[in-house]
TIVO-2410 file (N, C-alpha, C; in nm, 3 decimals):
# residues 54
REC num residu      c1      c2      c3 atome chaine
REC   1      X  -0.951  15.280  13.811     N      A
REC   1      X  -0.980  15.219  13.939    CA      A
REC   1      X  -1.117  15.153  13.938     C      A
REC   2      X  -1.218  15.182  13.892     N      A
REC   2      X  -1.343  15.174  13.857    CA      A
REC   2      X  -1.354  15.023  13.817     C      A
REC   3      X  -1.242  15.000  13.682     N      A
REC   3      X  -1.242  14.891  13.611    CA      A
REC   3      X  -1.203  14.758  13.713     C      A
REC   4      X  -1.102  14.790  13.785     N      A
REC   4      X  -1.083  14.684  13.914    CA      A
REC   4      X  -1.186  14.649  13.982     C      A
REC   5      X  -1.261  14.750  14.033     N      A
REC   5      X  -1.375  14.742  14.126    CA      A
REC   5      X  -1.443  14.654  14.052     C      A
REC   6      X  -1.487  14.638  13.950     N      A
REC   6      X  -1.606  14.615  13.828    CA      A
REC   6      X  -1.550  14.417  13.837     C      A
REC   7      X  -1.421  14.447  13.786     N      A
REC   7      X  -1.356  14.338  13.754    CA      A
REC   7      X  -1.386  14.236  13.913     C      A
REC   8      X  -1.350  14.281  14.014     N      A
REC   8      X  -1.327  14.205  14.133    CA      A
REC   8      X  -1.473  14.191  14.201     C      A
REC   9      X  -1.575  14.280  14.153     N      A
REC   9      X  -1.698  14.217  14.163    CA      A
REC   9      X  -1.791  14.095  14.085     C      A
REC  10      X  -1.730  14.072  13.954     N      A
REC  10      X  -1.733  13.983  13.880    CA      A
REC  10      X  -1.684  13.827  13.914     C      A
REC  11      X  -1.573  13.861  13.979     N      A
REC  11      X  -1.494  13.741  14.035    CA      A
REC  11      X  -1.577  13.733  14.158     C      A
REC  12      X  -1.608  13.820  14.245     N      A
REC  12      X  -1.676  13.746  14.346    CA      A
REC  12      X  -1.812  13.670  14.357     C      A
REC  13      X  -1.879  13.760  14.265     N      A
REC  13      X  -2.020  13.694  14.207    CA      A
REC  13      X  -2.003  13.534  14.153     C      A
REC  14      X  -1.899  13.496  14.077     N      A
REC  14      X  -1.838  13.381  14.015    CA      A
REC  14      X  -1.802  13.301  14.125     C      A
REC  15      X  -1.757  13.329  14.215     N      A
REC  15      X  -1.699  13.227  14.300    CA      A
REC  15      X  -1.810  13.193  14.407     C      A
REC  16      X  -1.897  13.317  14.442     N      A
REC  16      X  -1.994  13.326  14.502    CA      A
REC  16      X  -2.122  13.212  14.451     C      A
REC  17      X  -2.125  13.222  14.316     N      A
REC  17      X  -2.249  13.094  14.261    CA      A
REC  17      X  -2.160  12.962  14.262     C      A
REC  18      X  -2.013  12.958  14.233     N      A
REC  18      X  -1.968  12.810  14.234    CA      A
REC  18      X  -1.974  12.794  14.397     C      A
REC  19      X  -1.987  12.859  14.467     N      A
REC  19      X  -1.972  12.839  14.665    CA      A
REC  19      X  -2.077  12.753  14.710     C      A
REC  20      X  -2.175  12.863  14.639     N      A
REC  20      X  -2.358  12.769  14.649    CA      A
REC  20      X  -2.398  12.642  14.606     C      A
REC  21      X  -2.295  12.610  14.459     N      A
REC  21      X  -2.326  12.479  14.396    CA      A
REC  21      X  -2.270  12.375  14.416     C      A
REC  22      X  -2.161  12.369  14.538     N      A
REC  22      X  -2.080  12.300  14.592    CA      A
REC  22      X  -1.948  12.276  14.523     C      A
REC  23      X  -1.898  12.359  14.412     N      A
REC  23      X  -1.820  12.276  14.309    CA      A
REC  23      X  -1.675  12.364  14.383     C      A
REC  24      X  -1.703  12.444  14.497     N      A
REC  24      X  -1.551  12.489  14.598    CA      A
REC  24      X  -1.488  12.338  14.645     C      A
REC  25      X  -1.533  12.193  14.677     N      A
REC  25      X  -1.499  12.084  14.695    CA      A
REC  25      X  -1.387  12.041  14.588     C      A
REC  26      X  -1.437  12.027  14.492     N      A
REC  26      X  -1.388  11.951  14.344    CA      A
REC  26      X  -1.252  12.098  14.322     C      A
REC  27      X  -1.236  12.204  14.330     N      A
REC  27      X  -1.193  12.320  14.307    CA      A
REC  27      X  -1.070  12.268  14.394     C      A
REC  28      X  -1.104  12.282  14.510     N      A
REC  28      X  -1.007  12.236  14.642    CA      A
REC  28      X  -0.921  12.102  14.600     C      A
REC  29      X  -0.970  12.051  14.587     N      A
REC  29      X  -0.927  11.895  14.518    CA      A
REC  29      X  -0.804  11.895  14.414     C      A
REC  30      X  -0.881  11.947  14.262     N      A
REC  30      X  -0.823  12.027  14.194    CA      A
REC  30      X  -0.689  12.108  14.246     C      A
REC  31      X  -0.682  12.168  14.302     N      A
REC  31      X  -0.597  12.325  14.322    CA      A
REC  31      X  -0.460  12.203  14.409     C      A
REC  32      X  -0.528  12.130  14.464     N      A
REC  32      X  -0.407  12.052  14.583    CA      A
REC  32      X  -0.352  11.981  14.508     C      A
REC  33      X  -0.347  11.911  14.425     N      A
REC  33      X  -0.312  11.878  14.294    CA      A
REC  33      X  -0.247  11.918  14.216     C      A
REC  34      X  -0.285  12.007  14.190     N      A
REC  34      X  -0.196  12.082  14.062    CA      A
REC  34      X  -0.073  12.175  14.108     C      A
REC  35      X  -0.103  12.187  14.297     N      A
REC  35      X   0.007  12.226  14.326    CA      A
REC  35      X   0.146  12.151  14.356     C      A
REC  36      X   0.102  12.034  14.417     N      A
REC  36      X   0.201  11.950  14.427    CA      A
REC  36      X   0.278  11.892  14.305     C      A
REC  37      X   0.185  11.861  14.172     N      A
REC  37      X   0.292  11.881  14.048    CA      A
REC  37      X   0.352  11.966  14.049     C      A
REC  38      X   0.325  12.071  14.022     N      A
REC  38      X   0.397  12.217  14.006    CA      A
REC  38      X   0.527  12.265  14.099     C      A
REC  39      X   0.509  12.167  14.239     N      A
REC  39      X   0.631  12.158  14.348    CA      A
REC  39      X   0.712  12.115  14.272     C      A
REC  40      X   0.697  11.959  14.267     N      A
REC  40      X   0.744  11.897  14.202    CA      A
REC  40      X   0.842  11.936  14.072     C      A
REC  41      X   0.801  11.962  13.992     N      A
REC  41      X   0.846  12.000  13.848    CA      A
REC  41      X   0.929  12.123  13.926     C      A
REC  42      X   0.897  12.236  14.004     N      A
REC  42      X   0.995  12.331  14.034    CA      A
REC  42      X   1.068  12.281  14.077     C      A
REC  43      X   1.080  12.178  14.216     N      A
REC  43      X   1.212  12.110  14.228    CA      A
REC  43      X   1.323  12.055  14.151     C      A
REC  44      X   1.210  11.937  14.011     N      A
REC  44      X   1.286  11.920  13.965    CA      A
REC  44      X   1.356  12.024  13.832     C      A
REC  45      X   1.299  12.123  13.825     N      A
REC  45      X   1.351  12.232  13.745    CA      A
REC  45      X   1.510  12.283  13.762     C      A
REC  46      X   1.479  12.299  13.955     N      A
REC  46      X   1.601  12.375  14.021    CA      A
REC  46      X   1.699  12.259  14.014     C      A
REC  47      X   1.699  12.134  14.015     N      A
REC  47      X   1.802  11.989  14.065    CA      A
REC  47      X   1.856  12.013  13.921     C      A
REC  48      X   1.824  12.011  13.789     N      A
REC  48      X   1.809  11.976  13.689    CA      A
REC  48      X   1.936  12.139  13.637     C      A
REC  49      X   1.858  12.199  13.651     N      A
REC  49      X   1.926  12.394  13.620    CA      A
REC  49      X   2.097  12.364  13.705     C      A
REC  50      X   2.097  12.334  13.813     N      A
REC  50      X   2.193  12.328  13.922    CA      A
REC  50      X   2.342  12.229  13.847     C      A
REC  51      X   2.277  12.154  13.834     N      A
REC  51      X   2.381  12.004  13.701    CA      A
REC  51      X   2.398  12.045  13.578     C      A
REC  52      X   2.330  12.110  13.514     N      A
REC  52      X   2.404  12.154  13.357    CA      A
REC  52      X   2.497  12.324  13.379     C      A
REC  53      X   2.455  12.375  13.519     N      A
REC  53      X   2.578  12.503  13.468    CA      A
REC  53      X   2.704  12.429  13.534     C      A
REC  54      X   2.739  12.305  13.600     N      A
REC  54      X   2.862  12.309  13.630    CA      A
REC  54      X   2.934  12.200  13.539     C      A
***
C-alpha cells in the first residue's frame, strides 16, 4: 500500500510542476486529439469487425 502512496505522490508532484509551467494547455490539446482518433479507429474497428463475421 505504501508503494501506491509513494507512486501517486510522484505523479502528483509531476503534474503539479507541468501545472506551473503551463504545458497542462499543450497536454489538453494533445489528449483532445488523440482521443478523437482513437473514437474514430474504435468505430471504425466495430463497422469493420461487424462485415467480416457475416
Amino acid at each position: 500500500m505504501l508503494k501506491w502512496a509513494i507512486l501517486f505522490l510522484l505523479i502528483a508532484l509531476i503534474a503539479g510542476v507541468f501545472g506551473f509551467f503551463g504545458i497542462v494547455s499543450a497536454a489538453v490539446g494533445i489528449a483532445k486529439i488523440l482521443f478523437v482518433v482513437f473514437l474514430i479507429l474504435f468505430i471504425v474497428s466495430l463497422f469493420f469487425n461487424k462485415r467480416s463475421s457475416h
